[in-house]
N, C-alpha and C positions, 0 to 999 in steps of 0.2 A: 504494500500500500504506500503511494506516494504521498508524504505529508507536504502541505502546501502553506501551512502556518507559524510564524515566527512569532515569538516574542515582540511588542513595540512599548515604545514609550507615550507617553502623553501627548509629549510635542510631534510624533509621527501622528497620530489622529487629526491634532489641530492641523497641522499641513494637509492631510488628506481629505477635509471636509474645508480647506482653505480659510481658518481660522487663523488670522493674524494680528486683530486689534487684541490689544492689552485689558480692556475693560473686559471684553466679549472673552476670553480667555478667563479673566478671574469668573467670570459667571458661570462656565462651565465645567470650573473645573471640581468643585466639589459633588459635582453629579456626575464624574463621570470616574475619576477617579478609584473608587473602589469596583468599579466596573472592568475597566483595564488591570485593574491588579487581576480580578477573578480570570479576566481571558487568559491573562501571561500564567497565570498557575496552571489554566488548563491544558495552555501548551506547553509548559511542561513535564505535567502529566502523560497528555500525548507522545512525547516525545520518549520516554521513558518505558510508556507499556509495549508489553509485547505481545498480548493476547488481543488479535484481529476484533474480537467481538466487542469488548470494551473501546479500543482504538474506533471504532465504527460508532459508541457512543459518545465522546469524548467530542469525535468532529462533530457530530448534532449539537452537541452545547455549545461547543466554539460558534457554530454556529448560529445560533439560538443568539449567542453573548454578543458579537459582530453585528448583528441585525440591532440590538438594544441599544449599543452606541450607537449607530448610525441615528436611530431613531432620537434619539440625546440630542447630536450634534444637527440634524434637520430640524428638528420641532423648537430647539433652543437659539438658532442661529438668529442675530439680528437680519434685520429684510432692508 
């Protein structure tokens, strides 16, 4: 199974949802923070298991957790 998920930082989100101002930044960063911690654990996890069936649930959550942020960083974004 090819894993397709890395570890990021905070500031790799903000650049990926093209978050640059400083105010807009503090606003979201307490909402999203323990969110990214949870993803980065789970790819660690991922990264570590080796039994296919669990690996198969792990990318569901990641998944699951990447949709969350995204949803954060759309619905929170100044317009």
């Amino acid at each position: 199974m090819e894993i397709k998920f890395g570890q990021h930082t905070i500031e790799f989100f903000f650049k990926k949802f093209c978050i640059e101002n400083p105010e807009e930044k503090k606003k979201l960063l307490p909402l999203v923070t323990d969110i990214i911690y949870d993803y980065n654990m789970h790819v660690v996890k991922l990264e570590k298991e080796k039994d296919e069936i669990h690996k198969s649930a792990l990318l569901i959550d990641i998944q699951e957790i990447e949709n969350k942020i995204a949803d954060i960083f759309t619905n929170n974004k100044s317009k």
